[in-house]
N, CA, C and O atoms as a GROMACS GRO file, in nm:
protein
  528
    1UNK      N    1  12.241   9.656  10.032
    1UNK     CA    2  12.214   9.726  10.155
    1UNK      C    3  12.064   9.758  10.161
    1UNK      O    4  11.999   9.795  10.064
    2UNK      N    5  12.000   9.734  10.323
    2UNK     CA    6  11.893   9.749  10.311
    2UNK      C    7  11.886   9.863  10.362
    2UNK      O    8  11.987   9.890  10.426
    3UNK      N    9  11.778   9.974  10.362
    3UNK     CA   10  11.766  10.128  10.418
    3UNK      C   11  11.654  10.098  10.477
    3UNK      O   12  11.564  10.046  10.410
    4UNK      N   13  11.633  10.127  10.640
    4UNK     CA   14  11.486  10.133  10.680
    4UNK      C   15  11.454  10.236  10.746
    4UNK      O   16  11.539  10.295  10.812
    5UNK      N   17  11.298  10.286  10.739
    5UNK     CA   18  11.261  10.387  10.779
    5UNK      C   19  11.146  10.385  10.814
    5UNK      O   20  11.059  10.337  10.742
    6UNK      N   21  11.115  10.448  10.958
    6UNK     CA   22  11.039  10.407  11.060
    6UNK      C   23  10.889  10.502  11.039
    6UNK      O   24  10.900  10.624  11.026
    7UNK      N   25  10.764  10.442  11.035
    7UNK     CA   26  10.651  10.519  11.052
    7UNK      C   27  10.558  10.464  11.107
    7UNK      O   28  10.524  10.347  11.118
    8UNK      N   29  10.498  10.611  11.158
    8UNK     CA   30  10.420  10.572  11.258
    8UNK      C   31  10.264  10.564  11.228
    8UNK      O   32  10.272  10.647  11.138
    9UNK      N   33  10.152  10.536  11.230
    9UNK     CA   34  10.040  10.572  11.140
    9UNK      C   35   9.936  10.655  11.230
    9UNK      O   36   9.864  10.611  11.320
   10UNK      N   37   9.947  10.774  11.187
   10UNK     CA   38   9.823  10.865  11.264
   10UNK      C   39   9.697  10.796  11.220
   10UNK      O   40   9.680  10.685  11.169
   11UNK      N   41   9.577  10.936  11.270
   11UNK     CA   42   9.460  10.950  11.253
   11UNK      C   43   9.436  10.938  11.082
   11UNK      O   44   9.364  10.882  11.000
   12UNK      N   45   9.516  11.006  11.090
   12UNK     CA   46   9.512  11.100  10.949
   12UNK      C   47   9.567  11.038  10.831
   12UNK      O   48   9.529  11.087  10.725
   13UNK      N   49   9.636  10.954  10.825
   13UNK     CA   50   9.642  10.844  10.726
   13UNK      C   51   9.591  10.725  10.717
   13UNK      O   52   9.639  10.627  10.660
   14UNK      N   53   9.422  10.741  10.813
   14UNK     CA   54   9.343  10.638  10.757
   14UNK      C   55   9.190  10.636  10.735
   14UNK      O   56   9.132  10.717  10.807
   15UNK      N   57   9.119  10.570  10.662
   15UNK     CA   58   8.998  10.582  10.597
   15UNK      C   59   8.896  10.570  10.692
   15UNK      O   60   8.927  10.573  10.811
   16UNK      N   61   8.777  10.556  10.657
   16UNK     CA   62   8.673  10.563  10.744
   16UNK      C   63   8.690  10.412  10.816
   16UNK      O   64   8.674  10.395  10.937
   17UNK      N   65   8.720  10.318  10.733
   17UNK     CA   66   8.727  10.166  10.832
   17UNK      C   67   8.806  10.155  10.884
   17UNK      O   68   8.842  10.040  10.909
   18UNK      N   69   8.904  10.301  10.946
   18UNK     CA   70   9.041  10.268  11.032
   18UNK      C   71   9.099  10.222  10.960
   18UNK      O   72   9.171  10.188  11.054
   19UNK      N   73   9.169  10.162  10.838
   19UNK     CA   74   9.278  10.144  10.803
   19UNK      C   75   9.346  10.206  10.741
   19UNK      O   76   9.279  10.292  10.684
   20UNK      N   77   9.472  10.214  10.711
   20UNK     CA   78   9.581  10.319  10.620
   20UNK      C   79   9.520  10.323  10.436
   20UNK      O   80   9.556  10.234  10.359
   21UNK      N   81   9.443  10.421  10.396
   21UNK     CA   82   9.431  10.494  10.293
   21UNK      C   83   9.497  10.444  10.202
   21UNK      O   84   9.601  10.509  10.213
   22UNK      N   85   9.521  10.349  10.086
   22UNK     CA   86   9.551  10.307  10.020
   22UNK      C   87   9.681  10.402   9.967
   22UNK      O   88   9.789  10.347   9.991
   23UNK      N   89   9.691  10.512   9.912
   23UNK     CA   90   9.723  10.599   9.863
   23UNK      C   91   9.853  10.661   9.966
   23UNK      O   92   9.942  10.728   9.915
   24UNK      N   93   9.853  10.635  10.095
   24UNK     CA   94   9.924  10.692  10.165
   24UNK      C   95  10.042  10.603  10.171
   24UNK      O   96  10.144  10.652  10.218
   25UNK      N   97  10.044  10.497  10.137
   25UNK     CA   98  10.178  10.393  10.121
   25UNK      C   99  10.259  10.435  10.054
   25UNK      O  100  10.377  10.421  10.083
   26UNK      N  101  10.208  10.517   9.912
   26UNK     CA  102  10.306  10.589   9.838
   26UNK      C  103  10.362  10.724   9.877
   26UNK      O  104  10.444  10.783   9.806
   27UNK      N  105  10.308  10.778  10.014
   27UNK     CA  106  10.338  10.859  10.071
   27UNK      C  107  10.478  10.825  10.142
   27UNK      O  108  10.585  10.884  10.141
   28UNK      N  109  10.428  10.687  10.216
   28UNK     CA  110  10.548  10.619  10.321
   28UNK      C  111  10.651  10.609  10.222
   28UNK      O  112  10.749  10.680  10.241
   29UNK      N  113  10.650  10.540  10.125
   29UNK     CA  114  10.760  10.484  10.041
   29UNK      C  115  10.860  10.636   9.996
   29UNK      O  116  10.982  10.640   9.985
   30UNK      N  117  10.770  10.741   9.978
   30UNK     CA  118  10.869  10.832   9.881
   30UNK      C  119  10.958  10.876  10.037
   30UNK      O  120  11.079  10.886  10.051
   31UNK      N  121  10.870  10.893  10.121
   31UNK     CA  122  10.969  10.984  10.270
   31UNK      C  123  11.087  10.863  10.264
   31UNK      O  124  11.204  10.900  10.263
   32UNK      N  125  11.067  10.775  10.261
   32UNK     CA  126  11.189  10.690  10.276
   32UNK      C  127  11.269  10.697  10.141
   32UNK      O  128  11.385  10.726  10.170
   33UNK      N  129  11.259  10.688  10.049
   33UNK     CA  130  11.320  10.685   9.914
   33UNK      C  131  11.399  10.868   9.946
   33UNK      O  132  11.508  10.904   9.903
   34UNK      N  133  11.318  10.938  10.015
   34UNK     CA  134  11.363  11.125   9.975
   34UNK      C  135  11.504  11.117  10.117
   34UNK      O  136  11.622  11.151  10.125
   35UNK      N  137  11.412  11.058  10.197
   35UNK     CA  138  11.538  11.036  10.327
   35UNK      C  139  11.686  10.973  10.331
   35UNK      O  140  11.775  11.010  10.407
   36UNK      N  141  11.701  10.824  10.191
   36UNK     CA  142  11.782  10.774  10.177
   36UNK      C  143  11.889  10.850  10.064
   36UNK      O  144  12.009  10.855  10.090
   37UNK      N  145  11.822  10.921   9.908
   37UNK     CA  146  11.884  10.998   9.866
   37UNK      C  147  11.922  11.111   9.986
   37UNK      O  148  12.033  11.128   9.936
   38UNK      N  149  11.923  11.171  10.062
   38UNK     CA  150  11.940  11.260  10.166
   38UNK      C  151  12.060  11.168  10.207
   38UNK      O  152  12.170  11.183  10.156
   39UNK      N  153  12.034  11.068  10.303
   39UNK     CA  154  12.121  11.029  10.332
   39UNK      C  155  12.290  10.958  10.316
   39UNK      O  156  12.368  10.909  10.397
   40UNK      N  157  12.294  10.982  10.178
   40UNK     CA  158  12.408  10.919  10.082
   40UNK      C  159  12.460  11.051  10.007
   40UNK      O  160  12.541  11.055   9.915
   41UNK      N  161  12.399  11.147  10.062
   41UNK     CA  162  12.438  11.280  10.023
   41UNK      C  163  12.429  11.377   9.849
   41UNK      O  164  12.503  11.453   9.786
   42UNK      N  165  12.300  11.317   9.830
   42UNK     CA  166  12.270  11.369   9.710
   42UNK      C  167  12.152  11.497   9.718
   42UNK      O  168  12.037  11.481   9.757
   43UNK      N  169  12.194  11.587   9.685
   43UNK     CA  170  12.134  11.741   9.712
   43UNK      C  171  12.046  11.784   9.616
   43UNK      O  172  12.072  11.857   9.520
   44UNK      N  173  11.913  11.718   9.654
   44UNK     CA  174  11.811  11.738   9.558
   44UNK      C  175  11.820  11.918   9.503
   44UNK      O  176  11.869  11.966   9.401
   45UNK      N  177  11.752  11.983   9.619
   45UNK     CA  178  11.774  12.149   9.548
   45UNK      C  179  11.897  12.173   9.478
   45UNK      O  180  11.884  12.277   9.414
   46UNK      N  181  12.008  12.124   9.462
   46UNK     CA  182  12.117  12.162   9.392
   46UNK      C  183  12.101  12.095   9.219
   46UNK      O  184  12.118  12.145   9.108
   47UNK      N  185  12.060  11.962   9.268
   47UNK     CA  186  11.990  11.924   9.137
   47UNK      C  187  11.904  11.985   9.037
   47UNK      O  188  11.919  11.970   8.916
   48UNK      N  189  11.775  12.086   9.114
   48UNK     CA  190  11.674  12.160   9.116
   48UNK      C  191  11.745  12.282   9.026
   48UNK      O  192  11.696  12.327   8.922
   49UNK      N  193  11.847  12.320   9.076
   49UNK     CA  194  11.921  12.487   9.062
   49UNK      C  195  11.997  12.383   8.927
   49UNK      O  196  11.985  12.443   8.820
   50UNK      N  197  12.066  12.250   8.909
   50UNK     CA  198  12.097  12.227   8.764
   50UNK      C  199  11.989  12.223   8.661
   50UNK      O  200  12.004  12.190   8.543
   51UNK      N  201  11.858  12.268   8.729
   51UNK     CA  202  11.792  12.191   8.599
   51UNK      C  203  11.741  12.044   8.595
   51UNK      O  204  11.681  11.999   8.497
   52UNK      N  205  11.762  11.989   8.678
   52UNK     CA  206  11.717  11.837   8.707
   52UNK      C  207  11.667  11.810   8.843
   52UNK      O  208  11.706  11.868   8.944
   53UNK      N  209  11.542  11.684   8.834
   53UNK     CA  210  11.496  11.682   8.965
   53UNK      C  211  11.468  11.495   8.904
   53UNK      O  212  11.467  11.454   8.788
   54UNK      N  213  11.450  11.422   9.026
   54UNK     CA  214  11.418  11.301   9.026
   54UNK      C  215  11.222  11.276   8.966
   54UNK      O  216  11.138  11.348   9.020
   55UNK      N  217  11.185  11.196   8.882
   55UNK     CA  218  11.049  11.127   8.889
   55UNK      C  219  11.010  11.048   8.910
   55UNK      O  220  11.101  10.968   8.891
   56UNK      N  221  10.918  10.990   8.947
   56UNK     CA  222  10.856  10.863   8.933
   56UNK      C  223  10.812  10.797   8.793
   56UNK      O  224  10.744  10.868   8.719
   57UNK      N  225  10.837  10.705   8.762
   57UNK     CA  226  10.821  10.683   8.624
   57UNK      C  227  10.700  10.545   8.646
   57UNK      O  228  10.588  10.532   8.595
   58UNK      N  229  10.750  10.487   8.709
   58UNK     CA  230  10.640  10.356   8.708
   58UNK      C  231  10.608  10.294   8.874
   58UNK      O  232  10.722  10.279   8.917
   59UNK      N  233  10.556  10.272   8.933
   59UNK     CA  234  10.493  10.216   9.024
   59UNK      C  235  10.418  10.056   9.020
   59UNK      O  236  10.315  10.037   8.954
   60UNK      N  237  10.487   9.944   9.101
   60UNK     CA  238  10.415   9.829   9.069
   60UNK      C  239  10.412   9.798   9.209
   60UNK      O  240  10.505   9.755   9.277
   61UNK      N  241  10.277   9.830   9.250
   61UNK     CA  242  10.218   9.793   9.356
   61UNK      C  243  10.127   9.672   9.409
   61UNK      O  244  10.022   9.636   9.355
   62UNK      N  245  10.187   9.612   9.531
   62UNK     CA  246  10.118   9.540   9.587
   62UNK      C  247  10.060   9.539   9.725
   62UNK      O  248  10.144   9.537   9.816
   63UNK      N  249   9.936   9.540   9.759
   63UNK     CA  250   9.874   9.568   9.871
   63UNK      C  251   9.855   9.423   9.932
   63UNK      O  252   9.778   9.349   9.870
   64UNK      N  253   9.910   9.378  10.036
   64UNK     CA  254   9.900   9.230  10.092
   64UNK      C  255   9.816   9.250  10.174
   64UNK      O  256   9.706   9.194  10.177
   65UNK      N  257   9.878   9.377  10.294
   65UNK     CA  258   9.747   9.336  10.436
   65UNK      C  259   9.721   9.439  10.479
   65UNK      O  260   9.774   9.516  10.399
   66UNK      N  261   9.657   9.518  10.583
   66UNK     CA  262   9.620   9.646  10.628
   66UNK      C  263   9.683   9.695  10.737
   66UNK      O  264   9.708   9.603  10.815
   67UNK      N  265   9.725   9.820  10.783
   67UNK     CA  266   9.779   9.833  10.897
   67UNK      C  267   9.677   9.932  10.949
   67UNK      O  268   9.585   9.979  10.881
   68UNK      N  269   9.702   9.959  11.077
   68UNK     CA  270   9.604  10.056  11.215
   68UNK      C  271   9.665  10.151  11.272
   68UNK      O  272   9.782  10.172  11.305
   69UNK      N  273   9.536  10.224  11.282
   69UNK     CA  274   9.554  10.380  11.384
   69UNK      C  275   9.701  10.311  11.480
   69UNK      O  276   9.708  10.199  11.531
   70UNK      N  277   9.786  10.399  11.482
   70UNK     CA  278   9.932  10.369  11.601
   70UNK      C  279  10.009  10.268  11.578
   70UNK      O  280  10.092  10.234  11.662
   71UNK      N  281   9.995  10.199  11.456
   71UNK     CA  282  10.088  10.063  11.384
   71UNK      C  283  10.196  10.125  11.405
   71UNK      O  284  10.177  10.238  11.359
   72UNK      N  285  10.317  10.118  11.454
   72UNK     CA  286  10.450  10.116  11.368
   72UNK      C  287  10.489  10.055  11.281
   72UNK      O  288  10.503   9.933  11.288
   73UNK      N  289  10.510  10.110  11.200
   73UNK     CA  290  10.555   9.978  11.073
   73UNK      C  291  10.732  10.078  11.019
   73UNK      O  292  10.781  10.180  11.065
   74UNK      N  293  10.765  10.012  10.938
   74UNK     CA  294  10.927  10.038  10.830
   74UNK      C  295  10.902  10.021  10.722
   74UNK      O  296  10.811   9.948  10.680
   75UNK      N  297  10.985  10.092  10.651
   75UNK     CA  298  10.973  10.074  10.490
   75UNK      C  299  11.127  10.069  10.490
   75UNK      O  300  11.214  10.143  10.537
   76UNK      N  301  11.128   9.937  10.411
   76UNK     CA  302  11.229   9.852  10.364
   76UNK      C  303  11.306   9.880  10.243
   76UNK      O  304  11.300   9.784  10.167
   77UNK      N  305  11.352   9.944  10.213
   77UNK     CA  306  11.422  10.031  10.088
   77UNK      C  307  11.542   9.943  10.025
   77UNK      O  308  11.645   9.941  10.093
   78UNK      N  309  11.543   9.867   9.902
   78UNK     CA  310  11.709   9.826   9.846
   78UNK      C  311  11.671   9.884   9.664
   78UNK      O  312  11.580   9.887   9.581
   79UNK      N  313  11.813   9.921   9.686
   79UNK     CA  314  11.845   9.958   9.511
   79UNK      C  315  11.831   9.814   9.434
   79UNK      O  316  11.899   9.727   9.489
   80UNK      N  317  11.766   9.775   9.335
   80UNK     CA  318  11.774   9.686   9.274
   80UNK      C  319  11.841   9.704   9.101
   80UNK      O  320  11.888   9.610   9.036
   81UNK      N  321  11.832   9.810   9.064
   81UNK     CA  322  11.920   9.848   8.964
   81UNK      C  323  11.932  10.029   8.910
   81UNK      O  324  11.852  10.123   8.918
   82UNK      N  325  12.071  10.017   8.855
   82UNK     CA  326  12.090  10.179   8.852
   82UNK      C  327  12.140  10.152   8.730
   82UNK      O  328  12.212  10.053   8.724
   83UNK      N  329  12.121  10.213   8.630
   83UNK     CA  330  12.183  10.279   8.513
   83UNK      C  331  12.160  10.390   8.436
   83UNK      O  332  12.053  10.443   8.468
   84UNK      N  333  12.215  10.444   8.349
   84UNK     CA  334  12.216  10.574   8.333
   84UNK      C  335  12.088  10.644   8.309
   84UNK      O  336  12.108  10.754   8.257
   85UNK      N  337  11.984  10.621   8.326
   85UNK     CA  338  11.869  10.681   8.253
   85UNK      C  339  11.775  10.652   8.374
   85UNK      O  340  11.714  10.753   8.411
   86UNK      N  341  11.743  10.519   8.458
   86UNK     CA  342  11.643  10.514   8.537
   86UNK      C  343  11.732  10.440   8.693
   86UNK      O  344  11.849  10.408   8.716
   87UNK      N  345  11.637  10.439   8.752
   87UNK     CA  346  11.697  10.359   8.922
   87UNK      C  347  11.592  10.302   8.929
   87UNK      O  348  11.494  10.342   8.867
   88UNK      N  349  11.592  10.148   9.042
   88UNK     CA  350  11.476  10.088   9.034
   88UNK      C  351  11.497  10.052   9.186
   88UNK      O  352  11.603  10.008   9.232
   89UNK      N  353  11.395  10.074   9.247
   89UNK     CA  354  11.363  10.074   9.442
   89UNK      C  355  11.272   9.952   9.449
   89UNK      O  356  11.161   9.953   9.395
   90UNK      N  357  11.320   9.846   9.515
   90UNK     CA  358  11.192   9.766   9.548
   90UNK      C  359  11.214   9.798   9.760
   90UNK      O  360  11.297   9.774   9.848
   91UNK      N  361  11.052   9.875   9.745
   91UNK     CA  362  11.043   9.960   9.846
   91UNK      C  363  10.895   9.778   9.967
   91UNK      O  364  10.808   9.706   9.917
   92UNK      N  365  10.941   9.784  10.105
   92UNK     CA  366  10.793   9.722  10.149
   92UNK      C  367  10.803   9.746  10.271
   92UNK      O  368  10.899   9.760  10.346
   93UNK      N  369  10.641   9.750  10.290
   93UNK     CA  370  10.626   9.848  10.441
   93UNK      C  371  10.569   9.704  10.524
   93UNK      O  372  10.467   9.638  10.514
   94UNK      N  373  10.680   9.696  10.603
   94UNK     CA  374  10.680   9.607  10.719
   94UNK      C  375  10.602   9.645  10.816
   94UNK      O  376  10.602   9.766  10.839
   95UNK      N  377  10.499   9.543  10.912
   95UNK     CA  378  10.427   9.548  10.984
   95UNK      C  379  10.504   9.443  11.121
   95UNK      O  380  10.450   9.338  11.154
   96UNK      N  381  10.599   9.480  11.169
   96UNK     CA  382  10.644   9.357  11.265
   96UNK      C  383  10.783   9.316  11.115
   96UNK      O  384  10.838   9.381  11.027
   97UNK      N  385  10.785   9.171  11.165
   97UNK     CA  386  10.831   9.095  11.022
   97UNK      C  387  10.739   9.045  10.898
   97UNK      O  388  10.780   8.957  10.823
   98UNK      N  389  10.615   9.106  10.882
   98UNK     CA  390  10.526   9.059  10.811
   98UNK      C  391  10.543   9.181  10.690
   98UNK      O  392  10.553   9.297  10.730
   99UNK      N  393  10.545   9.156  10.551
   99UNK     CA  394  10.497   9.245  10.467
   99UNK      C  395  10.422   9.276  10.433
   99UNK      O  396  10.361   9.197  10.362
  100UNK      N  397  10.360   9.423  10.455
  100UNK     CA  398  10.203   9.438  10.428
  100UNK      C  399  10.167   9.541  10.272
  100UNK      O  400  10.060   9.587  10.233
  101UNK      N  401  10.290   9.548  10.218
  101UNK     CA  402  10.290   9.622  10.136
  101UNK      C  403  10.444   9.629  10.044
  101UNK      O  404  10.551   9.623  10.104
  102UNK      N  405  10.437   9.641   9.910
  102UNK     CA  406  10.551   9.570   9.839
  102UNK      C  407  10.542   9.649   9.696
  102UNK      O  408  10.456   9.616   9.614
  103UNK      N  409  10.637   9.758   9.672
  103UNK     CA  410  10.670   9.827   9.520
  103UNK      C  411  10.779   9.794   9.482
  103UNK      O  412  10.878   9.751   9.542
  104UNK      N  413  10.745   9.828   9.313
  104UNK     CA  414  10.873   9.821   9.266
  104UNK      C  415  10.876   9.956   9.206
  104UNK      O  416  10.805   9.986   9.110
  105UNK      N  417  10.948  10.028   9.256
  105UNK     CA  418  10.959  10.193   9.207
  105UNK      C  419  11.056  10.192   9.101
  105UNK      O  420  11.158  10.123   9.097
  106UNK      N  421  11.006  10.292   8.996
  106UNK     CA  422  11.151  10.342   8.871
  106UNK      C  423  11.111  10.479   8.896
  106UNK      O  424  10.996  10.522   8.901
  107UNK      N  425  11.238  10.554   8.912
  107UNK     CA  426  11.269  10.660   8.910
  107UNK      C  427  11.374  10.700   8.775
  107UNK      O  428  11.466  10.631   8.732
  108UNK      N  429  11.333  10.821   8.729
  108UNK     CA  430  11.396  10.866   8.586
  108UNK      C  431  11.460  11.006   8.659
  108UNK      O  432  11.463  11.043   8.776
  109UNK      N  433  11.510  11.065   8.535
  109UNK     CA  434  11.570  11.192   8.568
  109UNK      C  435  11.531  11.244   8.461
  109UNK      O  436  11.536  11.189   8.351
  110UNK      N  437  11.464  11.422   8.497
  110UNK     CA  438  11.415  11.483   8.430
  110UNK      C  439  11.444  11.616   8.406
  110UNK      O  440  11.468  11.670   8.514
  111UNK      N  441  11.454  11.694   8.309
  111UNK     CA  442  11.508  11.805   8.277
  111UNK      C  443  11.346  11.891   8.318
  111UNK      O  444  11.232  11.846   8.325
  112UNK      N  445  11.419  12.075   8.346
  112UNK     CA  446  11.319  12.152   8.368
  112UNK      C  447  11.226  12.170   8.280
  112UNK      O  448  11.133  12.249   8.286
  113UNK      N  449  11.252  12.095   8.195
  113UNK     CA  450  11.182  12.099   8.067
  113UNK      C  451  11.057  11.972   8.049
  113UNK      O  452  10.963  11.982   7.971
  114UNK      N  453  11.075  11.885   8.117
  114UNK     CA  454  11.004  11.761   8.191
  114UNK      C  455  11.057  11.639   8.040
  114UNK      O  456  10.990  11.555   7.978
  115UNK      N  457  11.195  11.680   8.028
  115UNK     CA  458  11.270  11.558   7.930
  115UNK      C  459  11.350  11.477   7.963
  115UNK      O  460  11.437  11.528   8.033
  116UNK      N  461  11.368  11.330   7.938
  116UNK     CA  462  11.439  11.249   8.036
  116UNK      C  463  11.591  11.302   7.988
  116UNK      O  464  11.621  11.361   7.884
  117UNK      N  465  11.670  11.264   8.093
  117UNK     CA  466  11.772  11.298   8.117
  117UNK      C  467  11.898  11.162   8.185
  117UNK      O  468  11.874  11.087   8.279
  118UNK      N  469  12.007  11.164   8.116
  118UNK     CA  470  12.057  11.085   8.207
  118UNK      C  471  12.086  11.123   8.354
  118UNK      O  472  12.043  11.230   8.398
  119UNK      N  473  12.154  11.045   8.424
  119UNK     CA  474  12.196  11.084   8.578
  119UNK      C  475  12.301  11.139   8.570
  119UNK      O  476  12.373  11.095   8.480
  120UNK      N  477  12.351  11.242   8.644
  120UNK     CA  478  12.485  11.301   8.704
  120UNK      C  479  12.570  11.177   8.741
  120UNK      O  480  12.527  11.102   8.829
  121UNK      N  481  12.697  11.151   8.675
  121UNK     CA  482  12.768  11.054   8.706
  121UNK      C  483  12.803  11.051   8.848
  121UNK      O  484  12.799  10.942   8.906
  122UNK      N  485  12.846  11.182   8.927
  122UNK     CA  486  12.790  11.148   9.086
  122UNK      C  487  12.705  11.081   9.149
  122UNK      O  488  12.729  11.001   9.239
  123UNK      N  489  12.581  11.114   9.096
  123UNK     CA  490  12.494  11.053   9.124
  123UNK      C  491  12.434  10.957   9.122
  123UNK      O  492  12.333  10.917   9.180
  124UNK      N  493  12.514  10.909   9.037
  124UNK     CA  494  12.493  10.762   8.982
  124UNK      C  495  12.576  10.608   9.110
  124UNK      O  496  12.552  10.498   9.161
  125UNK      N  497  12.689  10.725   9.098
  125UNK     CA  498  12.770  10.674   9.166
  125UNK      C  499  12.739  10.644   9.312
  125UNK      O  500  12.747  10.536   9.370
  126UNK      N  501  12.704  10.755   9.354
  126UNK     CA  502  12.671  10.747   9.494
  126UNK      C  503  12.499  10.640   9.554
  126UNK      O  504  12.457  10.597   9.662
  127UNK      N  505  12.451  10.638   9.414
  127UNK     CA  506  12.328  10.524   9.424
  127UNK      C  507  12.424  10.387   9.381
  127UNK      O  508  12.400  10.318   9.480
  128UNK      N  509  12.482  10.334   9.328
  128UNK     CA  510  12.556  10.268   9.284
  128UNK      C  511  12.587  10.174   9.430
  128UNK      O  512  12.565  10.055   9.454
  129UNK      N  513  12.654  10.299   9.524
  129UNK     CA  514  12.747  10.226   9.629
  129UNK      C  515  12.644  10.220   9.770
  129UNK      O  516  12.676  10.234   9.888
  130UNK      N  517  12.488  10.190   9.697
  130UNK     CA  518  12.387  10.109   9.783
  130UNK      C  519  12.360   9.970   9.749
  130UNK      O  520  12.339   9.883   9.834
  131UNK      N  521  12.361   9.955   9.651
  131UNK     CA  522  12.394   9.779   9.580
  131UNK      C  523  12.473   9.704   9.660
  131UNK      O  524  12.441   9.592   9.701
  132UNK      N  525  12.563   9.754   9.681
  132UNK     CA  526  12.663   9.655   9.722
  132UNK      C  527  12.641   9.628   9.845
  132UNK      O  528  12.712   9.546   9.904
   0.00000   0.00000   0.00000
């Protein structure tokens, strides 16, 4: 399953040569990654109140092309693997049908203590039944 999520590009997410801020892609990618856990019904603050919250563990980024002041573009969200310890997002921010931007996100689970942690078998579950 693919998850998409729509953005728009202000003023304000771009550099002096008008284009989107390098740095702000990882902005786009997490609102969509925070929107889709949201949407499959996994309750980050409740996570928070167990003692566990989601991280970023690794980032493999690719920058293809640039987008502009008022672009609409999507970020293209699929689970590419879940098991007990990490999740892996290959996240890309569509310009039209063109890809202008392409991660491969790992997300871990971390104790308040900032120690990895496995996943809540809920939680696992409910990322699980985006694969398919």
């Amino acid at each position: 399953m693919t998850h998409f999520f729509p953005v728009r590009v202000y003023y304000e997410d771009t550099d002096l040569a008008g284009i989107v801020y390098y740095a702000n892609y990882l902005k786009f990618i997490e609102r969509a990654r925070s929107t889709l856990v949201m949407q499959v019904g996994i309750d980050q603050l409740a996570m928070q109140a167990d003692g566990l919250v989601f991280a970023v563990k690794k980032v493999e980024a690719d920058y293809i092309a640039s987008a502009k002041l008022n672009d609409e573009l999507q970020v293209a969200t699929q689970l590419k693997q879940v098991t007990g310890a990490k999740i892996v997002f290959l996240q890309e921010v569509l310009l039209g049908e063109k890809v202008i931007f392409s991660a491969l996100v790992t997300v871990v689970c971390i104790t308040n203590l900032g120690k990895i942690a496995r996943f809540p078998a809920d939680i696992r579950a409910k990322l699980t039944e985006l694969s398919i």
